[in-house]
C-alpha positions in Angstrom: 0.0 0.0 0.0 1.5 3.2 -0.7 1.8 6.6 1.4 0.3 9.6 0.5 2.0 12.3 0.0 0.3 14.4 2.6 -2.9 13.8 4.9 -4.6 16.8 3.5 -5.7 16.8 -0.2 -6.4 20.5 -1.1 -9.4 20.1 -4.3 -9.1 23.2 -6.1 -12.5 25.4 -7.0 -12.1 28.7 -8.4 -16.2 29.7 -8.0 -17.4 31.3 -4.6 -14.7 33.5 -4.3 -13.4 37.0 -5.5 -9.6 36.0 -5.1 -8.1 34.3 -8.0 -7.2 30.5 -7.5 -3.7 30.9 -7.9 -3.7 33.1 -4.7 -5.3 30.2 -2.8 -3.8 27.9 -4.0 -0.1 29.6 -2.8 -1.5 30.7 0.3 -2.7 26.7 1.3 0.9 25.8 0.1 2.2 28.9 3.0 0.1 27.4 5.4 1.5 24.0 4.8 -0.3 22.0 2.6 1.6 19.8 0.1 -1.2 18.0 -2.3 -3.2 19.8 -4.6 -5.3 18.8 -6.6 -6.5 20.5 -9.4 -10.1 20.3 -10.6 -11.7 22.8 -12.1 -13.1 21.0 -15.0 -15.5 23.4 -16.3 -12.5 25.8 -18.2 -12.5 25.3 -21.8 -8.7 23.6 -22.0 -6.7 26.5 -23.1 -7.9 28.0 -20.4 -7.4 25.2 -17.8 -3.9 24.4 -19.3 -2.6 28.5 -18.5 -4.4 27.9 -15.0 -3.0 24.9 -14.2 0.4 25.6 -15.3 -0.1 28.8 -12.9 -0.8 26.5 -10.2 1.6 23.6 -10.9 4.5 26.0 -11.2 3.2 27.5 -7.2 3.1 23.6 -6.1 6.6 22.9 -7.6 8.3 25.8 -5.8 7.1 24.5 -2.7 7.9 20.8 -2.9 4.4 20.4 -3.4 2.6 17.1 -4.9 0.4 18.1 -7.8 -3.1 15.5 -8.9 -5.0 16.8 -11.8 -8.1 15.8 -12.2 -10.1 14.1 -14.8 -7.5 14.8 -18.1 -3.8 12.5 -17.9 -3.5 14.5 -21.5 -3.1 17.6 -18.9 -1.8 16.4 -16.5 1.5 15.0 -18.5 1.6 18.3 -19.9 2.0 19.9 -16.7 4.0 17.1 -15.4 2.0 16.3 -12.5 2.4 13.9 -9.7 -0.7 12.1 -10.7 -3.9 12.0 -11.6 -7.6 11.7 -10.2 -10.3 9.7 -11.7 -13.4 9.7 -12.2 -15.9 6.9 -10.4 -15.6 3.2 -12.6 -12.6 4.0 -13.7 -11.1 0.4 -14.8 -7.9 -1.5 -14.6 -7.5 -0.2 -18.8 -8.0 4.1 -17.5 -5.6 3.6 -14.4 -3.0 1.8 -16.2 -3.2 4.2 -19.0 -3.1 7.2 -16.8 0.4 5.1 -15.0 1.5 4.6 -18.7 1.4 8.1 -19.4 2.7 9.9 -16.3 5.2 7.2 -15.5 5.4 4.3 -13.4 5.6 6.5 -10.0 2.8 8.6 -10.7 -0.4 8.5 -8.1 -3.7 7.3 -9.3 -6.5 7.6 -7.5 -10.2 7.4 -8.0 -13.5 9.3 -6.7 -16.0 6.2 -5.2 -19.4 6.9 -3.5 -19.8 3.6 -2.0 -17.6 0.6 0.2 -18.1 -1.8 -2.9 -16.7 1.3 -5.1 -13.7 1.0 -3.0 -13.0 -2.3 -3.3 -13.4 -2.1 -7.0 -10.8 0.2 -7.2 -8.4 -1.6 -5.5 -9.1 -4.4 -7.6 -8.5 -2.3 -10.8 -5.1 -1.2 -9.0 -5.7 2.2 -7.9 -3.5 3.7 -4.9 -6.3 5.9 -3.5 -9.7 6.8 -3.8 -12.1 9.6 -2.3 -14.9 8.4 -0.7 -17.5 10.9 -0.8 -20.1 12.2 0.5 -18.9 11.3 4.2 -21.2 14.6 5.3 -24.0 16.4 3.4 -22.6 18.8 1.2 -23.6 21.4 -1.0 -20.8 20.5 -3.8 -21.7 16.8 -3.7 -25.6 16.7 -3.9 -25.8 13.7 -6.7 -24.4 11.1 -4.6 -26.8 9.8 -2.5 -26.7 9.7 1.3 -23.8 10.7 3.2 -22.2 7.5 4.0 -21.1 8.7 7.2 -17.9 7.3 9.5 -19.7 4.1 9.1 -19.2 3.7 5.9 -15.7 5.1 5.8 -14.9 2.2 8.0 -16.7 -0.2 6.2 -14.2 1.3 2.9 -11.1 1.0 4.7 -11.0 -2.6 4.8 -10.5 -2.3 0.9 -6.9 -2.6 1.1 -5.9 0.7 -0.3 -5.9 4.4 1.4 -9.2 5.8 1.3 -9.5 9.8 1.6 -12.4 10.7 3.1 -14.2 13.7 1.3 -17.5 15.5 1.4 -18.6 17.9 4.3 -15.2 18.0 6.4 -14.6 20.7 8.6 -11.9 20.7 11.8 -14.3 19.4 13.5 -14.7 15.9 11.4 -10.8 15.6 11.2 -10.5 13.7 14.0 -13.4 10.9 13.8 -12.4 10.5 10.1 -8.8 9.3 11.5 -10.2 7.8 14.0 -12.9 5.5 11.5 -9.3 5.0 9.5 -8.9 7.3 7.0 -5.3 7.9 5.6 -6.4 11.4 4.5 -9.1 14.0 3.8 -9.7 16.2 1.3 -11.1 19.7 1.6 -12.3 22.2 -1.2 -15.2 24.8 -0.2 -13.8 25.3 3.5 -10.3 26.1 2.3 -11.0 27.7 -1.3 -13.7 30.2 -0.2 -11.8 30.6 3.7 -11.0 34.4 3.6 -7.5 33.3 5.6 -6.4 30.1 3.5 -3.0 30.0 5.3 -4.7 29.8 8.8 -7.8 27.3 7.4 -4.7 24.9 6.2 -2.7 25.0 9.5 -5.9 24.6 11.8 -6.8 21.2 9.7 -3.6 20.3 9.5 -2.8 20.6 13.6 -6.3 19.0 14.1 -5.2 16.0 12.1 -1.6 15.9 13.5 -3.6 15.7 17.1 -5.3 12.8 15.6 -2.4 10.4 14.6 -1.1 11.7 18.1 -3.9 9.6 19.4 -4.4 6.9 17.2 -0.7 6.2 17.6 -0.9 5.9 21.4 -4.0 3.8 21.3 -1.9 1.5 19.5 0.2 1.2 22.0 
């Protein structure tokens, strides 16, 4: 099973907020987050290629791990980290996606369901977002949340799940807790009017976490 490259997976969102994603983007890197993932499908690809190359060339400076979503064609041209994709995506996409970005690259895959999970594994994914743990405003076409019950009931998939949908500081902790190797975060760090601060709370809330969990273990 391989390690993420950070705990917190940073989903990027330019809507719901005057300040240009760029600016975001670098001010969750100043506050110390290290995986960005760039969404922001909806740009016609001209337009997503300048932005991402905007955003790739922020992550880079930092040391930063960069995931785009949804397009490996992008995401070799901005020689990303890896690539996110979308739910069903079969052992033919993710191996295409490896192909392309080289054997080292990240692949994960958004899954709405424990069974989704498993699937994904199967297929030979290294991650997947399970979503919507919470009710959530950008996630209302999955179903029910799923809750920490089924985060726990995804964990047993054999890959690290990232639990997404409806996290705030204050879900940090049972989402560790229920397993989670991560958590991704887009509304309550793209639209926070302090980004840098947002990043460090979830961050610190998290560390406190694997504090825990590590002395349970023992």
């Amino acid at each position: 099973m391989r390690a993420l490259p950070s705990p917190l997976l940073t989903v990027t969102d330019r809507h719901g907020h005057p300040r240009p994603l760029a600016e975001t983007v670098q001010a969750v890197l100043d506050g110390g987050g290290r995986w960005i993932w760039f969404r922001d499908k909806d740009l016609e690809p001209e337009a997503r290629r300048r932005l991402g190359a905007d955003v790739a060339a922020r992550v880079r400076a930092l040391g930063g791990f960069l995931t785009v979503g949804g397009d490996v064609a992008l995401a070799r041209a901005l020689e990303a980290d890896g690539a996110h994709l979308g739910g069903g995506a079969g052992p033919e996409a993710i191996a295409a996606a490896r192909s392309a970005l080289g054997p080292s690259a990240l692949i994960g895959v958004s899954v709405h369901a424990p069974r989704e999970a498993a699937a994904a594994a199967q297929a030979g994914a290294d991650y997947v977002t399970l979503s919507p743990i919470y009710a959530t405003a950008s996630k209302p076409g999955y179903g029910p949340a799923l809750g920490l019950e089924g985060l726990t009931d995804s964990v047993g998939a054999g890959l690290p799940v990232v639990a997404l949908g409806g996290l705030g500081p204050g879900a940090v902790g049972p989402c560790r807790a229920a397993g989670a190797a991560g958590f991704a975060i887009m509304g309550g760090l793209m639209r926070a009017a302090d980004p840098i601060e947002a990043t460090r709370a979830l961050l610190k809330v998290w560390g406190a976490a694997e504090t825990s969990a590590a002395r349970t273990a023992t």
